[in-house]
N, C-alpha and C positions, 0 to 999 in steps of 0.2 A: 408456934407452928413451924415445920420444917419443911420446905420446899429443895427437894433433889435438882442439880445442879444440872441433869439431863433436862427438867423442865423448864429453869429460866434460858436453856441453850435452847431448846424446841420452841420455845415460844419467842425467842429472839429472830430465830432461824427462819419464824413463822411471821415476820414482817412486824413483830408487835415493837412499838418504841419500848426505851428504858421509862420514862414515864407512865405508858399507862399498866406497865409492870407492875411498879410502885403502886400506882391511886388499887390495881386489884391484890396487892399483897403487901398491907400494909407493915408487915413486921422484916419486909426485907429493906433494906437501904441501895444505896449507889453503889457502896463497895461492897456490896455480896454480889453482885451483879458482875461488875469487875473482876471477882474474886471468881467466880463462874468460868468466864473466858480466859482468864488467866491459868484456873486449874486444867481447863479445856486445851489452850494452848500447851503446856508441857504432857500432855496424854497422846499431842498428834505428833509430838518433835521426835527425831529418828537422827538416826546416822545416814549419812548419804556418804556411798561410797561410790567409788571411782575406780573402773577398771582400766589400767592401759595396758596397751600392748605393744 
């Protein structure tokens, strides 16, 4: 079963713990979960610039 990384982010997002993640999708583990927020994480990182003057 393949579960899109949008939906363990939406359902994280959505107050649901990593456990009962798991007990309803049992083919995922701890570190797809990890692996979710992680991939999530480098999709929001930017450059922050800085203007002076």
């Amino acid at each position: 079963m393949r579960i899109r990384v949008k939906d363990v982010l939406d359902m994280l997002a959505a107050g649901e713990s990593e456990q009962t993640i798991l007990e309803d999708y049992p083919d995922l583990q701890t570190e797809d979960i990890r692996a979710s927020l992680e991939y999530a994480a480098t999709k929001v990182d930017h450059a922050v610039l800085s203007l002076a003057k």
